[in-house]
N, C-alpha and C positions, 0 to 999 in steps of 0.2 A: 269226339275227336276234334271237331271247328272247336270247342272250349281251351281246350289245350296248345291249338293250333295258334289261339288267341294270346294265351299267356307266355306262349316263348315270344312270337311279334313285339310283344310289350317289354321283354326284359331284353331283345334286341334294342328297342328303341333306347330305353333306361339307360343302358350301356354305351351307347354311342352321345349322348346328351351329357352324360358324367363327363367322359374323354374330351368332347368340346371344349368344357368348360375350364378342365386342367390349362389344354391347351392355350386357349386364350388368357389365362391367370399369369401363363409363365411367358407369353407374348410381353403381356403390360409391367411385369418386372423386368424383362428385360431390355423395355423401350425407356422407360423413366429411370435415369441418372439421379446424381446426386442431387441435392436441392430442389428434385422437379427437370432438373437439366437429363439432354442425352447422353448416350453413351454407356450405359448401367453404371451400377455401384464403383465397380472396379477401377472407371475411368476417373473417379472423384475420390474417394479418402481408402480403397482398397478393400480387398475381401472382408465381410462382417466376420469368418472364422477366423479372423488375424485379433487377439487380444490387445486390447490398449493398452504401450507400456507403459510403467510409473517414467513419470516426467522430472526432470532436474528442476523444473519450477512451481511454486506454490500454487495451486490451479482450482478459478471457481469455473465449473461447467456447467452449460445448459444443453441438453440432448434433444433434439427433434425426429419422426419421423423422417428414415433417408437414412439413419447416419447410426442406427443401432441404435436410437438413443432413448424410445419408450413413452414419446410426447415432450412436454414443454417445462422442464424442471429442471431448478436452477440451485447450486450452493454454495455459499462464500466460503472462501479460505479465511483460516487461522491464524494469519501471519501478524508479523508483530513489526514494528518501526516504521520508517518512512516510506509512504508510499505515494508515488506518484503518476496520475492519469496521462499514458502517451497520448490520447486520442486520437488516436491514429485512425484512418478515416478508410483503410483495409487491413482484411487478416493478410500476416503476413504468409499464411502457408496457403492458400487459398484463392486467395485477392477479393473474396467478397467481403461486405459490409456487414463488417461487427453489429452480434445479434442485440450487443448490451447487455448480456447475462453470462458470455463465458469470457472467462479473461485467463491469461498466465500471469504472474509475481515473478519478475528476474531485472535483479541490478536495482533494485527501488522504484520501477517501474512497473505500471497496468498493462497491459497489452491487451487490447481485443480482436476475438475471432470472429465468425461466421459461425461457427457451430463447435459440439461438443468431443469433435473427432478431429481439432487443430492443434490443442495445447500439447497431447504427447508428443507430436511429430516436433513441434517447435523448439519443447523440453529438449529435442536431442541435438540440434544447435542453435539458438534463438540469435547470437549475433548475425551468421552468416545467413539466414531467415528472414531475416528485417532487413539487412544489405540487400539481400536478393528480392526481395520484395519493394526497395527503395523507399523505405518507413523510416524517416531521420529522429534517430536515438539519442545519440551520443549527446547532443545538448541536454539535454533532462537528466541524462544519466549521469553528466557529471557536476550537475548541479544539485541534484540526491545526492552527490557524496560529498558536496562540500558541506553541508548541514552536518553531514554525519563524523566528518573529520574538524567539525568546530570543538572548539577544547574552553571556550565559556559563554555564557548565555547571550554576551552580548554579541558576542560573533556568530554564533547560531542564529538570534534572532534576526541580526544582516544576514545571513545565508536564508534563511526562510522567505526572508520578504522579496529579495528578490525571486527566487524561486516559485514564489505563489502571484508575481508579477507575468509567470509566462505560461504555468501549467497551474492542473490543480489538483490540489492535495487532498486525497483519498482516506491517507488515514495520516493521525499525527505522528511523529517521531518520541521516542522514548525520552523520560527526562535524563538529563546527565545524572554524572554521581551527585549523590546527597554531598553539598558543603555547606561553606559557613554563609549564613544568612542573615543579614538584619533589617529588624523594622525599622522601613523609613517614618513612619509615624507621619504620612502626611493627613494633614488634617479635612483633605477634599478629596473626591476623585479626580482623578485623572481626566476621565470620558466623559465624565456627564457632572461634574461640579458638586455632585450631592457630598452629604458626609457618609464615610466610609458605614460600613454597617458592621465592623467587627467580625466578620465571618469570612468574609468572600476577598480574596486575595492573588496577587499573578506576585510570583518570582522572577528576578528579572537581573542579571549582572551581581548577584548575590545580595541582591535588596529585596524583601518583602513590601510589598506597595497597595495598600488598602480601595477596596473599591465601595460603591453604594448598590451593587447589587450584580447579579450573576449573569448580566447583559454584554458588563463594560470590560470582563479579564478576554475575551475573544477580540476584542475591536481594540484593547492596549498593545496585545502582543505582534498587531500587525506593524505599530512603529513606536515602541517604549520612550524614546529616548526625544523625539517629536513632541507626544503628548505631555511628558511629562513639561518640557521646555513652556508649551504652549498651555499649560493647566498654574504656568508658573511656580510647578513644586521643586526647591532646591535639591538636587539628589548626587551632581556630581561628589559634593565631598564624602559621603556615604561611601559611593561607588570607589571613589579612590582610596579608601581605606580599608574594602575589602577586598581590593587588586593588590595592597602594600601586602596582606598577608597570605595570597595567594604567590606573591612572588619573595619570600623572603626564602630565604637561602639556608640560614641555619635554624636550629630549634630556639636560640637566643633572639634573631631578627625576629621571626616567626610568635613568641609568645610577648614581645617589647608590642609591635604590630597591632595585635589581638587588645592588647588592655588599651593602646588609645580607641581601638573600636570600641572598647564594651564602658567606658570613660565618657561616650556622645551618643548612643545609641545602643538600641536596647539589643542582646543578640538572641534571636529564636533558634538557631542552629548550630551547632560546634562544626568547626569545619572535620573536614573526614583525617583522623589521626594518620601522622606520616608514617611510615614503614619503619621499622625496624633496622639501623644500621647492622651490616654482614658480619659477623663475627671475625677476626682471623685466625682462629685457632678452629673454623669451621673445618671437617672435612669435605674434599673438592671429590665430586662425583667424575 
């Protein structure tokens, strides 16, 4: 009988030891907030059973414990063109310090968060998120679209340099349309004085411009028009005769144009053929 008497004691105790332990479990989730802060989960990015929704912005995240997010892993977006780092020195949904691994993509801009639980919320209006957070934008942003509304290389490359004079550039911008291109056949580099090596080359104002090796087309395109002056490579008349065929007017301007180009220099590129005059016998939709 004491044997028995012994074993229920024991599974009394067992039982009340388990219940403790619940107890104080659901104490310490419910005392630690998001990031380590008070106030539970709730008071910080919202219930874990509320799904993330897909975001209007192109989104690399990194998830930490706190935040649903399964540890410390991070993955770049796919995005393609200009992109440019706001640095912004808080999330703007949050107000903490970007962790450096989760960002949103919107307007040609980076944005950094705090954690992996800011870019949806952001996605759903990121202007009025950044106003509301007082994260000055609008400068970057409209300087990512002056690059992207340049209509030739020269004018893009002034829109880039100043632009890389105030933020920095994350990822490059796509090249324009394929046009006409000629070799300026200069016989030096640019950067570095060597002779070109035949292979390695920057595009620039529809000049091909030869380098001495795959060092000097990054450190030309910061100021083409500079280096070249200052390498003493003659390239204005080049450039002016494939601006003469960029801006001819009809097919007769436009191929009179083309043969004094291809008359002084050699052309590596046809320019992109003009469109098709509308019929008038077309039928109107």
């Amino acid at each position: 009988m004491s044997f028995r008497r012994g074993l229920a004691a024991l599974a009394v105790i067992a039982a009340f030891a388990v219940g403790s332990s619940l107890a104080t479990k659901d104490v310490a989730l419910g005392v630690e907030g998001c990031c380590g802060g008070g106030g539970g989960h709730e008071a910080g990015h919202g219930s874990d059973s509320v799904p993330q929704e897909e975001g209007k912005t192109a989104v690399a995240e990194g998830g930490h414990s706190g935040h649903g997010g399964g540890g410390s892993t991070s993955s770049t977006s796919s995005g393609t063109g200009l992109l440019v780092d706001l640095a912004n020195e808080k999330c703007p949904i949050m107000g903490g310090k970007p962790d450096g691994k989760t960002w949103s993509e919107w307007n040609g801009l980076r944005i950094g968060h705090c954690c992996g639980m800011c870019p949806a919320k952001f996605s759903a209006d990121p202007e009025k998120s950044l106003k509301k957070a007082g994260v000055d934008w609008q400068a970057a942003a409209a300087a990512a679209q002056k690059v992207k509304d340049a209509k030739s290389e020269e004018e893009r490359a002034a829109a880039l340099k100043a632009l890389r004079a105030k933020w920095k550039v994350v990822r490059e911008p796509e090249p324009l349309k394929p046009g006409l291109l000629v070799d300026l056949a200069n016989e030096k580099c640019p950067i570095m004085g060597g002779k070109p090596d035949g292979k390695t080359f920057s595009e620039w104002s529809g000049l091909r411009v030869g380098h001495c090796c795959g060092m000097c087309p990054g450190k030309f395109q910061a100021d083409p028009a500079k280096a070249l002056d200052k390498a003493g490579i003659d390239w204005k008349p080049a450039a002016a005769a494939v601006k003469k065929v960029a801006d001819a007017k009809t097919p007769e301007d436009r191929s009179k144009a083309l043969k004094a180009v291809a008359s002084k220099w050699k052309v590596v590129r046809e320019p992109a053929p003009e469109p098709a005059p509308e019929s008038k016998d077309a039928p109107t939709k």
